[in-house]
C-alpha positions as CSV (number, residue, x, y, z in Angstrom):
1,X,16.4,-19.7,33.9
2,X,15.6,-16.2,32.7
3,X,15.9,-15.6,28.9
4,X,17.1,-12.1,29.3
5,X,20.7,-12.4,30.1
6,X,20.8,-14.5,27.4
7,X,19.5,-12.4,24.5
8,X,21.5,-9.8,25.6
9,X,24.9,-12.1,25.2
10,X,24.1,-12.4,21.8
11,X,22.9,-9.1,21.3
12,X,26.0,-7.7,22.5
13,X,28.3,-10.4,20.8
14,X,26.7,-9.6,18.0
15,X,27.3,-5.5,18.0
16,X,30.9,-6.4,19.2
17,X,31.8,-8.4,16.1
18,X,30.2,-5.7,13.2
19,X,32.4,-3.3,15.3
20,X,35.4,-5.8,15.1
21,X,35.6,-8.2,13.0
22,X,33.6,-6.4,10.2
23,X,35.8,-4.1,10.5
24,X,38.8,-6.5,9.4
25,X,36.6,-8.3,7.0
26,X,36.0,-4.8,5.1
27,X,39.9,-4.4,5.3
28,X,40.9,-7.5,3.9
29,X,38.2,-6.9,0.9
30,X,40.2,-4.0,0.3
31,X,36.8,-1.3,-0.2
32,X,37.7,2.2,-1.5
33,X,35.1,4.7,-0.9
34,X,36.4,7.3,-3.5
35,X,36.0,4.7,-6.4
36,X,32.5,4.9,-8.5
37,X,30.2,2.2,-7.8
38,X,28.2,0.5,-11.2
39,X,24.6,2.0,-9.4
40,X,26.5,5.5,-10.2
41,X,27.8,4.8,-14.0
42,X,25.2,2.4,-14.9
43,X,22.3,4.1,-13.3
44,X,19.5,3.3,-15.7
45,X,16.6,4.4,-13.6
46,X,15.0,1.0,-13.9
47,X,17.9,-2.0,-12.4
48,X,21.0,-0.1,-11.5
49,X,19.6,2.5,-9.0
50,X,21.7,4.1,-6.7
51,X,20.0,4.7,-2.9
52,X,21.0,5.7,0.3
53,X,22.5,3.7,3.0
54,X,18.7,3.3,5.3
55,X,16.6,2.5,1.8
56,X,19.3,-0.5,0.0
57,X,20.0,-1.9,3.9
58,X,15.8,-1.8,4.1
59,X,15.4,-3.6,0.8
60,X,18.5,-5.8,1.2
61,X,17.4,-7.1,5.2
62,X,14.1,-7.9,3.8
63,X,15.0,-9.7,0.8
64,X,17.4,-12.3,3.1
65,X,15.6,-11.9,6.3
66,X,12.5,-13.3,5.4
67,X,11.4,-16.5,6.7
68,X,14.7,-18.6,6.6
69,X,15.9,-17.2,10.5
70,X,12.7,-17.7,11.9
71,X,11.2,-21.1,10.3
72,X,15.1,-22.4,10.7
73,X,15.4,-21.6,13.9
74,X,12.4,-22.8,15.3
75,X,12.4,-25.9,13.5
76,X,16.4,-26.7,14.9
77,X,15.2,-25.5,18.3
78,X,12.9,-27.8,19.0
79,X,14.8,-30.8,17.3
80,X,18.0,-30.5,19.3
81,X,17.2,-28.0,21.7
82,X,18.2,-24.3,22.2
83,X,22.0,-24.4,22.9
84,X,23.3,-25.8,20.3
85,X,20.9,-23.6,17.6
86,X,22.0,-20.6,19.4
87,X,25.6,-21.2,19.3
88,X,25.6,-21.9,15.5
89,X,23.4,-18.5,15.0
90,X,25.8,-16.5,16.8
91,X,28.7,-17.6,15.9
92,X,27.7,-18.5,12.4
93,X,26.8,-15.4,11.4
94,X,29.7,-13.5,12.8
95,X,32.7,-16.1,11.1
96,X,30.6,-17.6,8.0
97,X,27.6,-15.9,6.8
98,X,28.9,-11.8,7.5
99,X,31.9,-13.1,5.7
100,X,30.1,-14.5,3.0
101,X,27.4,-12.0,2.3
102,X,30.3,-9.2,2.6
103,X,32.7,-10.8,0.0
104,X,30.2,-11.5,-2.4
105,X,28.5,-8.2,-2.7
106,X,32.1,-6.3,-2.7
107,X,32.8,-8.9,-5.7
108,X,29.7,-8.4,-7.3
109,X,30.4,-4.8,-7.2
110,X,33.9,-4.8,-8.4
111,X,32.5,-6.9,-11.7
112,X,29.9,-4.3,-13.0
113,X,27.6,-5.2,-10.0
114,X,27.2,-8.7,-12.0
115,X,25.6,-12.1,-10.5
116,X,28.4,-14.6,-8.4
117,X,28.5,-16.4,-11.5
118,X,30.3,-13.7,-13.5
119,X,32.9,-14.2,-10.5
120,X,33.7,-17.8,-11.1
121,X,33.5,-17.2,-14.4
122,X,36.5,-14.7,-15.0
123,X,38.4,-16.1,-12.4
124,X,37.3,-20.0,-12.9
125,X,36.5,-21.6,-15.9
126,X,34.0,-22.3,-18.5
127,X,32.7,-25.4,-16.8
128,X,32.4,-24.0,-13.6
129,X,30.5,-21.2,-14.5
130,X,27.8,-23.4,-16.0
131,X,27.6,-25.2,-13.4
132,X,27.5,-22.7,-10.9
133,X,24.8,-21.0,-13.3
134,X,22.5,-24.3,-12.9
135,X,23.2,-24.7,-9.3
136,X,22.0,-21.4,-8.7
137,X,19.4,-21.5,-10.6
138,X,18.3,-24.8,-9.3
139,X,18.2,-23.5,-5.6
140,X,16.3,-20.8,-6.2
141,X,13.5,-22.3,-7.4
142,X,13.6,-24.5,-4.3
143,X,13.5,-21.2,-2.3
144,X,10.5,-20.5,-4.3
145,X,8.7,-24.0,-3.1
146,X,9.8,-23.6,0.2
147,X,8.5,-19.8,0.9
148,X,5.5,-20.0,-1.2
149,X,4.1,-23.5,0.7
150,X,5.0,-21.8,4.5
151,X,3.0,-18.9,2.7
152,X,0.4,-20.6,1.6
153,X,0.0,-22.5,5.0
154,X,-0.4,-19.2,7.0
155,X,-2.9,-17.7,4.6
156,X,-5.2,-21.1,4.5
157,X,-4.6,-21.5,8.6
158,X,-7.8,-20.8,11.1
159,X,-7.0,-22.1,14.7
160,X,-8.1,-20.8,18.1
161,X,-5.4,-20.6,20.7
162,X,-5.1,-20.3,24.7
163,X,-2.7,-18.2,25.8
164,X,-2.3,-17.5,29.7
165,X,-0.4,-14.0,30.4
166,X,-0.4,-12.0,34.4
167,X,-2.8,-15.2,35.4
168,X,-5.2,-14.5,32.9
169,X,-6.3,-17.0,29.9
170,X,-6.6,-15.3,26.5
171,X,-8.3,-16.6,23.4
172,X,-6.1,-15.8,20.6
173,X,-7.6,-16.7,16.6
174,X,-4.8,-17.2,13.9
175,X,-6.6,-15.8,11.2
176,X,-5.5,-16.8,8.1
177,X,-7.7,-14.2,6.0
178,X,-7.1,-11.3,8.2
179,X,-2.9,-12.2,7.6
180,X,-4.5,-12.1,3.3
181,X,-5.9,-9.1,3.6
182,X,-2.9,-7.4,5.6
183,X,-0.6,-8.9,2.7
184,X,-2.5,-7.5,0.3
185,X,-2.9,-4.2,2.1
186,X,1.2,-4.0,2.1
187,X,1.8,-4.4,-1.7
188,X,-0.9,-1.9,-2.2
189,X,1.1,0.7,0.1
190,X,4.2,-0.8,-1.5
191,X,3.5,0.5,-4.8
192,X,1.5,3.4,-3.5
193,X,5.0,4.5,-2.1
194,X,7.1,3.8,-4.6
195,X,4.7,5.8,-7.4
196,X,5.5,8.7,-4.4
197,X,9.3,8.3,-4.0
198,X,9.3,8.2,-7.9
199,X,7.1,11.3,-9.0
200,X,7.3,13.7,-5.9
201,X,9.7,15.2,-4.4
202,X,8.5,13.9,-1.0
203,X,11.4,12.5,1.0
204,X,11.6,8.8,1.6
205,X,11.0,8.9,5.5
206,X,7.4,10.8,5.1
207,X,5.7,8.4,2.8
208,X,6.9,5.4,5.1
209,X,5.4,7.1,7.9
210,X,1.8,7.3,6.7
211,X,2.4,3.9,4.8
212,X,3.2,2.3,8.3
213,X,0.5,4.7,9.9
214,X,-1.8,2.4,7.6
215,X,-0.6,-0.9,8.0
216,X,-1.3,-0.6,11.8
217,X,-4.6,0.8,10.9
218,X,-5.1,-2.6,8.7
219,X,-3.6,-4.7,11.5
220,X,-6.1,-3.9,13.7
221,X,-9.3,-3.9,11.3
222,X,-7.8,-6.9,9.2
223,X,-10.1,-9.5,11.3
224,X,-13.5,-7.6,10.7
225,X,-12.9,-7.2,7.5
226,X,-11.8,-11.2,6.4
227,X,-14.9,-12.0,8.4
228,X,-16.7,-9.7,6.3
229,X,-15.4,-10.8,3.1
230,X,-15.9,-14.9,4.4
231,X,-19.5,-13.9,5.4
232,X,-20.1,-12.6,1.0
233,X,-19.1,-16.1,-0.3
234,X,-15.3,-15.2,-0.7
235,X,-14.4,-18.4,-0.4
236,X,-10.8,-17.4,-0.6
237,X,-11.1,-16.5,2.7
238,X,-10.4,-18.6,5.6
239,X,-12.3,-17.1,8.6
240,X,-14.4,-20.8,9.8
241,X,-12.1,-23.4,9.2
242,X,-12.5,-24.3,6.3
243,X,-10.1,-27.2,4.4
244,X,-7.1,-25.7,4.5
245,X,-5.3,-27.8,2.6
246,X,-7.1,-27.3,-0.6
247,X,-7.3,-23.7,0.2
248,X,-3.1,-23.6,0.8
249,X,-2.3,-25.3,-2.6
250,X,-4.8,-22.4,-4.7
251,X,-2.7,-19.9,-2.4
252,X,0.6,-21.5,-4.2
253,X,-0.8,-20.5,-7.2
254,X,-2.0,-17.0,-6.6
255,X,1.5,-16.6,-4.7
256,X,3.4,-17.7,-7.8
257,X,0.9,-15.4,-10.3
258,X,2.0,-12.7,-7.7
259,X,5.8,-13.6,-8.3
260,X,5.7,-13.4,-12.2
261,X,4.4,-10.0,-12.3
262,X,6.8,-8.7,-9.5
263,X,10.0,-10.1,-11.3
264,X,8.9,-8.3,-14.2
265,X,8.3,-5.2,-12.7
266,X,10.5,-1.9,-12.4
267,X,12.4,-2.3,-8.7
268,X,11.4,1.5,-8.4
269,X,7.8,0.6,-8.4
270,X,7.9,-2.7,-6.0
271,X,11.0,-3.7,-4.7
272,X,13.0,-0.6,-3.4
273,X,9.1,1.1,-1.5
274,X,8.2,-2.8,-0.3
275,X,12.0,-3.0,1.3
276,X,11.6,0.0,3.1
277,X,7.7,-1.2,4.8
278,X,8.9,-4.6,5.4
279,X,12.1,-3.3,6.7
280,X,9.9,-1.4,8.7
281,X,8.6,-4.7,10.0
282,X,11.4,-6.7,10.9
283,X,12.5,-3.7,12.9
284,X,9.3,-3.4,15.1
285,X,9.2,-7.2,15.3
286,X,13.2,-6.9,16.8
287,X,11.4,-4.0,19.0
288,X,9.0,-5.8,20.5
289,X,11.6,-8.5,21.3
290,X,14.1,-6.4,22.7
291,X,11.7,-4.4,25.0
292,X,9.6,-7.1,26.0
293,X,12.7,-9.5,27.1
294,X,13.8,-6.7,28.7
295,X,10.7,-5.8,30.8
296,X,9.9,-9.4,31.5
297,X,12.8,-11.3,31.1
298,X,14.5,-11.3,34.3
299,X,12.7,-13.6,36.1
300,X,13.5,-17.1,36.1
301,X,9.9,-18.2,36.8
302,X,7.6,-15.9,34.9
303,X,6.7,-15.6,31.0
304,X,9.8,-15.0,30.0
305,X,11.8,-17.9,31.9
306,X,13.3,-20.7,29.9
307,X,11.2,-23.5,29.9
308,X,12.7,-25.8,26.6
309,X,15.7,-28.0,27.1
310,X,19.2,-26.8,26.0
311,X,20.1,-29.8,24.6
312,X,17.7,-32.7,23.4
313,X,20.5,-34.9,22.1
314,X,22.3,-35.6,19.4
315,X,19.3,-37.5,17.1
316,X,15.7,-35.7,16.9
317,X,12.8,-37.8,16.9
318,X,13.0,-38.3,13.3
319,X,16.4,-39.7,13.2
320,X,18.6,-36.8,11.9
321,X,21.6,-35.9,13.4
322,X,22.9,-32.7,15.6
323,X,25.8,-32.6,12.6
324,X,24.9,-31.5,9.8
325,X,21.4,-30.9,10.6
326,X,21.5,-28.9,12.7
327,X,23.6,-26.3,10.2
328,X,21.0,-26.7,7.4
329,X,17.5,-26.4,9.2
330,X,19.0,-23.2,10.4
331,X,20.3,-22.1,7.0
332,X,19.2,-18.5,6.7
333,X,19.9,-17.9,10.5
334,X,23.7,-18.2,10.4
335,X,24.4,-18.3,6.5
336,X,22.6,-19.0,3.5
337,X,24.0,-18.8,0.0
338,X,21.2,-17.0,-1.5
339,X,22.3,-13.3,0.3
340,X,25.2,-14.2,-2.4
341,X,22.4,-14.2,-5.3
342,X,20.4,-10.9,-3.9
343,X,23.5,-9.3,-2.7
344,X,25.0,-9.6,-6.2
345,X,21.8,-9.8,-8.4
346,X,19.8,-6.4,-6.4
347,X,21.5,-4.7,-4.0
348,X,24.5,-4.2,-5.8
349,X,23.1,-2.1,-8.3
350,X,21.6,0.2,-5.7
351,X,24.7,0.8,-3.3
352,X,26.2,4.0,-4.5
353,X,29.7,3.6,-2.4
354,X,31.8,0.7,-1.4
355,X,31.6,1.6,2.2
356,X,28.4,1.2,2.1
357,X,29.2,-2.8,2.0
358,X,30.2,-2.8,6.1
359,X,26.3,-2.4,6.9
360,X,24.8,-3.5,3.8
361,X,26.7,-6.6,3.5
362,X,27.8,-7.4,7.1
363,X,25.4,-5.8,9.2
364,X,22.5,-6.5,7.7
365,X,23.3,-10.6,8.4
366,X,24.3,-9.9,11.9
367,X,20.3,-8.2,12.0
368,X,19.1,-11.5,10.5
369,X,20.8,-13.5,13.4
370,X,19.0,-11.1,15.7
371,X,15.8,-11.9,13.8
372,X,17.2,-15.7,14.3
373,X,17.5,-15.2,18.0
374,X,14.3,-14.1,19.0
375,X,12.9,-16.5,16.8
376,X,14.3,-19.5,18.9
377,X,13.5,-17.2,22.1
378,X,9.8,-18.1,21.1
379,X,10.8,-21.7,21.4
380,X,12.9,-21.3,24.5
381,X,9.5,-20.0,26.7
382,X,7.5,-23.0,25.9
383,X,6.6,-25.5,28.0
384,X,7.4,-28.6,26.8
385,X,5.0,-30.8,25.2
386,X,2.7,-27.7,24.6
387,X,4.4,-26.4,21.6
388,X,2.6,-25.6,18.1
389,X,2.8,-27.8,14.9
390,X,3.4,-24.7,12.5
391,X,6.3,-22.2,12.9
392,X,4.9,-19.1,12.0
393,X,2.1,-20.0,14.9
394,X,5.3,-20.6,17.4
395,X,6.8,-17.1,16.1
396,X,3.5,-15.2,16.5
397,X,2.7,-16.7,19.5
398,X,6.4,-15.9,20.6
399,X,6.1,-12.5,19.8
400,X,2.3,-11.6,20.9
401,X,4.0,-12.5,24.5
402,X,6.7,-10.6,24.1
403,X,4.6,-7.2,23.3
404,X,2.1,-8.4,25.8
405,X,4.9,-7.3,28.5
406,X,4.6,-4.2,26.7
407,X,1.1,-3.8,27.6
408,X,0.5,-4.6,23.6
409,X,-3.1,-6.1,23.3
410,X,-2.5,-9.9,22.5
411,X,-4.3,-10.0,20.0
412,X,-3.0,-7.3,17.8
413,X,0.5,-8.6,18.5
414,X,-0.3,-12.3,17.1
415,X,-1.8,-10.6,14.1
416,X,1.2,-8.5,13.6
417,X,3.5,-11.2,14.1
418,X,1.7,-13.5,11.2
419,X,1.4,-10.6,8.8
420,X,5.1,-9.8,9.7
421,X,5.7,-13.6,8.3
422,X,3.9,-13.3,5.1
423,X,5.8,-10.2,4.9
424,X,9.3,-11.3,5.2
425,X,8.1,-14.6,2.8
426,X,6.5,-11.9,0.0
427,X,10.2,-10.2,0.1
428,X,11.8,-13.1,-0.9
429,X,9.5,-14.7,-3.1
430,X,9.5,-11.8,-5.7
431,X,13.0,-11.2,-5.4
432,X,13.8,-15.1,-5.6
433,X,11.8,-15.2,-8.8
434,X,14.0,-12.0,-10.5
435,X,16.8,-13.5,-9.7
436,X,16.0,-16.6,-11.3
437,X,14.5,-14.8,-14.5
438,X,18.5,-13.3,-14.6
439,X,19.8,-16.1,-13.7
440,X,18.2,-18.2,-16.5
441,X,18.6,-14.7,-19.1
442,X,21.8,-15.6,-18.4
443,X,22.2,-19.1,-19.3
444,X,20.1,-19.1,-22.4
445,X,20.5,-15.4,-23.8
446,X,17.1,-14.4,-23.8
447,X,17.1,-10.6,-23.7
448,X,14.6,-7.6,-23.5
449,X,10.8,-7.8,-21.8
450,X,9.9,-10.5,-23.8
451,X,13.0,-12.5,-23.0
452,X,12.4,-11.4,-19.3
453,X,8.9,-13.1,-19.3
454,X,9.5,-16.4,-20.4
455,X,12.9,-17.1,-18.3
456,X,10.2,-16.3,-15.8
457,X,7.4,-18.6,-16.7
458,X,10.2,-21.2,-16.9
459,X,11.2,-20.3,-13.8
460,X,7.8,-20.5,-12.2
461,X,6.4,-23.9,-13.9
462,X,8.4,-26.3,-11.7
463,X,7.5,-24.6,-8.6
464,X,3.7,-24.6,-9.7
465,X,3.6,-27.9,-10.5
466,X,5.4,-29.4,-7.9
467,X,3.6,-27.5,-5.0
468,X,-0.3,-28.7,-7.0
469,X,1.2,-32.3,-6.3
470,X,2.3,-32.4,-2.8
471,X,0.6,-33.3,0.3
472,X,-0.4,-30.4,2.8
473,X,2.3,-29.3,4.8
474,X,4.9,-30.6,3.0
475,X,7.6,-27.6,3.5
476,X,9.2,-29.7,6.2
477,X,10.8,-31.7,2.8
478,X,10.9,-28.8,1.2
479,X,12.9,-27.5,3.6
480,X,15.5,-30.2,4.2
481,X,16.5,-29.5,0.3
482,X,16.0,-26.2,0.5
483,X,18.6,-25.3,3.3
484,X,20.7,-28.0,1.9
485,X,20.4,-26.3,-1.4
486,X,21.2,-23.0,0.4
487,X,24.0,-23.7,2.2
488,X,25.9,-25.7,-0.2
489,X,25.6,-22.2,-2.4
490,X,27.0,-20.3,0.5
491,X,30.2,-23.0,0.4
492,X,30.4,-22.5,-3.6
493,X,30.2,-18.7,-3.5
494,X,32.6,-18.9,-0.9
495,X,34.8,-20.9,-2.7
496,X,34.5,-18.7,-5.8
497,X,35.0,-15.5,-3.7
498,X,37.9,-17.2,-2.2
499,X,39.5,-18.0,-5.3
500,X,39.0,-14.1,-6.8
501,X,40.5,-13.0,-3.6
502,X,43.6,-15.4,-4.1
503,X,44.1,-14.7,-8.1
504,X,44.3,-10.8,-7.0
505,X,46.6,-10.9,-4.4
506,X,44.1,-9.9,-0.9
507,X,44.0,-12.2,1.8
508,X,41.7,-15.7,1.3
509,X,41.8,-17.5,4.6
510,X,38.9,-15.3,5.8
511,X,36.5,-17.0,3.1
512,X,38.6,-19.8,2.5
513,X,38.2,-21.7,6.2
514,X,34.6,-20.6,6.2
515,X,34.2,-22.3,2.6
516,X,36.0,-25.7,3.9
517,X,33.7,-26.4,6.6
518,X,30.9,-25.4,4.9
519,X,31.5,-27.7,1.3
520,X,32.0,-30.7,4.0
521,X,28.3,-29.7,6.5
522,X,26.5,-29.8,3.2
523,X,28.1,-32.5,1.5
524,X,27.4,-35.1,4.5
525,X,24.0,-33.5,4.4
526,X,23.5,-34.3,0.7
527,X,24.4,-38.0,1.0
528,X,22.1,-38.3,4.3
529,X,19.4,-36.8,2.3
530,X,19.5,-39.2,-0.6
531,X,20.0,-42.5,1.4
532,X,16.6,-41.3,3.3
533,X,14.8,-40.6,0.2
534,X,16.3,-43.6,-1.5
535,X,14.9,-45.9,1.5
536,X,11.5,-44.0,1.5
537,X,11.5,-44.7,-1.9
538,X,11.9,-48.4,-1.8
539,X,8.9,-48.8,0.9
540,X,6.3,-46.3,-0.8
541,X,7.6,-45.2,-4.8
542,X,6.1,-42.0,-5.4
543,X,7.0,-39.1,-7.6
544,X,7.7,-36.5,-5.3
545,X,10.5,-38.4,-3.3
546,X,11.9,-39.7,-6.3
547,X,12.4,-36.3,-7.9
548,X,13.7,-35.2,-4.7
549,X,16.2,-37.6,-4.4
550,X,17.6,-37.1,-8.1
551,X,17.8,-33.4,-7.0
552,X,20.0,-34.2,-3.7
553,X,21.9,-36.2,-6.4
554,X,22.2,-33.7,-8.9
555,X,22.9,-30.6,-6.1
556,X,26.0,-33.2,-5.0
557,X,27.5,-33.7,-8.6
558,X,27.2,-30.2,-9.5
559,X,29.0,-28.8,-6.2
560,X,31.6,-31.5,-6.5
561,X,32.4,-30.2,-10.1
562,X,33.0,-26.2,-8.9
563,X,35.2,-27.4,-5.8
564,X,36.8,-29.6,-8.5
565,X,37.4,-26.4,-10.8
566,X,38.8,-24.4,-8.4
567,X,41.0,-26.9,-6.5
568,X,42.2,-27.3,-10.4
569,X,42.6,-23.1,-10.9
570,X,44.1,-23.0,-7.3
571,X,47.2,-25.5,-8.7
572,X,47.3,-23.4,-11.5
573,X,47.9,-20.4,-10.0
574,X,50.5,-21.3,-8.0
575,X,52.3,-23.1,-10.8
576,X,52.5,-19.1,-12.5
577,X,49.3,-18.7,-14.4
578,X,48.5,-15.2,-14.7
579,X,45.3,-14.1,-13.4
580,X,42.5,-12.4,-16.0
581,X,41.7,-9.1,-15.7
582,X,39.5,-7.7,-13.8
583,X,36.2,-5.9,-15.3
């Protein structure tokens, strides 16, 4: 079967629905355009920032994008087969996750640009607020353990591949130190541009032009120089195989030193200059997809034919189910609960006009599903029983034969593809790990730099500790809890957005129907989780699968108490109640 008529379904379902449907989902928010947004009264030059349309959506895409839709993807795809993974992408994203990542950064802007929390707070209760304040907090350093051990993996990998393109066999090396020196290369240019956006008058477009000028320039020189670095005792480096586990669990730690001083630094300096070069990224990654499926996609027995099976069943090899499993692998694909946290803890202190929410909020998650979609199209070409352990090696692979029918030299194209991983994972690492430093300010009341720095140590230690302790490899359970995690915070913000939207008179089923199915997908997928690590536990005890099966435990409890509180608000309000005002 060829996989072009395919991606171009999607693609055009997907341009359909953010003509269409995010249109009506924009209207039932109720945006006003002429109202002032907090970036514009609170702009403080270092958190509430107002940007242009190109440089928030940049920052924003990045920050969600990541490696959720193409690690969930690819993981799903080959579990249950391609169908079903691309069904729940498309449509997902369209009817669930634009919905959600809409809603809650329109709410977060019409509360002084606040976190979710502030949300169920005013329109909740006490309880729930807490609650939602330690489920939040709880998930995101999960994300933290999750990103930073796929990381970690890619910069400790070193594995020579075969690769057969127009009858010709290619050696292809994933080269974990040239993907380390590209990474470093791109917070270097990160900051270089944001000093030049900051202190010039140089317009934004110009200094991402020469910064992307030099990250292709690094691409392409990033293997000689690893080598180089390898061949001077940088053992860091990882250019002859060397143990790669050991070498993946000092990369946790230098990725979570990395993370402190990001969350602490001014989004001016890092965050805003790094969204617009990854952005940059993710866009030439969708580029190479788009042109390459269309160039050599048609065929239904070359490169670009279909070669995995639709449908594998409804049990993988491991024993999971098709539902709900099938819903949380995908996670960041379709929907994921953290946009909530960066759409309400970021980006809405940089958009400088409620219609600005249509492509910020909406769009952008309709682009990750594209991101999602030629994710699994890298799974869909392979031949089965020839696939790759790791999914960034799939993606890269995926993509270097996508810009090979571009004429792209392989080789460049896997390296691209890698660094382009690391990328997207960097993006949500040091945004994860602000958003957990408010987040716990928050909670405690710590306040000022000081107060900044230790909600961030505190945020870090658990991650840190937890990833010195596990096996190699071990994001695969990381990332049953994480998506679990994640999705269940989707069904809570959406259940907090829904009840905002009900105690102010706008329209709720929208969020509400989206919130139902989602609370019930991730509270069968809690209970699976803790019978498996309960009976894993009773063959081998260890630490690891105990803690994570108090956490599956815990994530269960907590979400049961905010559905709880807003069932109990819901009742309320329709018994006469009067709603509190609005900030």
């Amino acid at each position: 079967m060829p996989l072009l008529p395919i991606v171009a379904l999607c693609g055009a379902a997907l341009a359909v629905a953010y003509v269409t449907y995010g249109r009506l989902v924009t209207r039932w928010l109720g945006l006003d355009a002429s109202r002032p947004t907090p970036a514009v009264q609170l702009n403080d030059g270092n958190d509430y920032v107002p940007a242009p349309v190109p440089v928030v959506l940049g920052g924003h895409f990045t920050a969600i994008a990541a490696a959720g839709p193409v690690v969930g993807p690819i993981l799903a795809g080959l579990a249950f087969g391609w169908l079903p993974a691309l069904l729940w992408i498309v449509l997902g994203s369209i009817f669930i996750g634009g919905v959600h990542d809409a809603s809650s950064l329109f709410a977060s802007i019409r509360h002084r640009a606040r976190s979710i929390t502030e949300v169920v707070r005013q329109h909740m209760s006490r309880p729930a607020y807490v609650t939602f304040l330690v489920f939040v907090w709880i998930s995101l350093v999960y994300v933290v353990i999750a990103f930073a051990d796929v990381t970690a993996g890619t910069f400790a990998n070193f594995q020579i591949e075969r690769i057969t393109h127009a009858g010709n066999t290619e050696e292809v090396v994933l080269n974990g130190g040239a993907v380390v020196v590209g990474a470093t290369a791109y917070l270097v240019l990160s900051l270089a541009l944001g000093l030049l956006l900051r202190f010039t008058r140089a317009p934004w477009w110009s200094g991402l032009i020469v910064a992307t000028i030099g990250m292709v320039i690094v691409i392409v020189t990033a293997p000689e120089m690893a080598a180089a670095l390898d061949a001077r005792g940088y053992t860091f480096m990882n250019t002859q195989g060397k143990d790669a586990g050991l070498l993946a669990r000092y990369w946790d730690q230098v990725l979570l030193v990395y993370c402190f001083a990001a969350s602490i630094t001014p989004m001016w300096l890092l965050l805003q200059p790094r969204g617009l070069i990854g952005a940059t990224f993710l866009y030439a990654a969708l580029v190479f997809g788009v042109a390459g499926t269309l160039i050599g996609g048609w065929s239904s027995t070359g490169e670009l034919a279909i070669e995995w099976p639709a449908y594998k069943g409804f049990t993988d090899a491991t024993g999971a189910w098709l539902f709900p499993f099938l819903f949380i692998t995908i996670a960041c694909g379709a929907c994921s609960g953290f946009h909530s946290i960066v759409a309400s803890g970021t980006t809405s202190k940089q958009v400088q006009n409620e219609a600005d929410v249509r492509p910020i909020g909406y769009g952008s998650m309709l682009l990750e599903a594209m991101v999602a979609v030629f994710a699994l199209a890298s799974v869909m070409i392979l031949t089965p029983g020839t696939e790759a352990a790791k999914p960034d090696t799939i993606y890269a692979l995926g993509l270097g034969t996508f810009a090979a029918q571009l004429n792209v030299p392989m080789m460049f194209a896997v390296s691209f593809g890698l660094l382009a991983f690391s990328s997207f994972v960097f993006d949500t690492l040091d945004v994860c790990t602000r958003l957990g430093r408010y987040v716990l300010q928050e909670i405690t009341g710590l306040k000022g730099f000081a107060g900044g720095a230790i909600a961030t140590l505190i945020t870090l230690a658990a991650p840190s500790v937890y990833l010195w302790n596990s096996p190699p490899g071990s994001f695969r359970t990381f990332w049953l809890i994480f998506g679990t995690s994640n999705q269940l915070l989707a069904a809570l913000t959406l259940v907090g957005v829904s009840v905002w939207l009900w105690r102010t008179g706008r329209n709720v089923w929208f969020a509400l129907v989206p919130a139902m199915f989602m609370v019930v997908t991730t509270g069968t997928a809690l209970v699976l989780n803790f019978r498996a690590f309960l009976r894993a536990y009773r063959i081998r005890p260890e630490t690891l699968v105990l803690t994570n099966m108090t956490i599956a435990a815990v994530l269960f409890l907590l979400g049961g108490l905010v559905v709880f509180e807003a069932v109990r608000v819901w009742r309320m309000s329709r018994g006469g109640v009067p709603a509190p005002t609005q900030v």
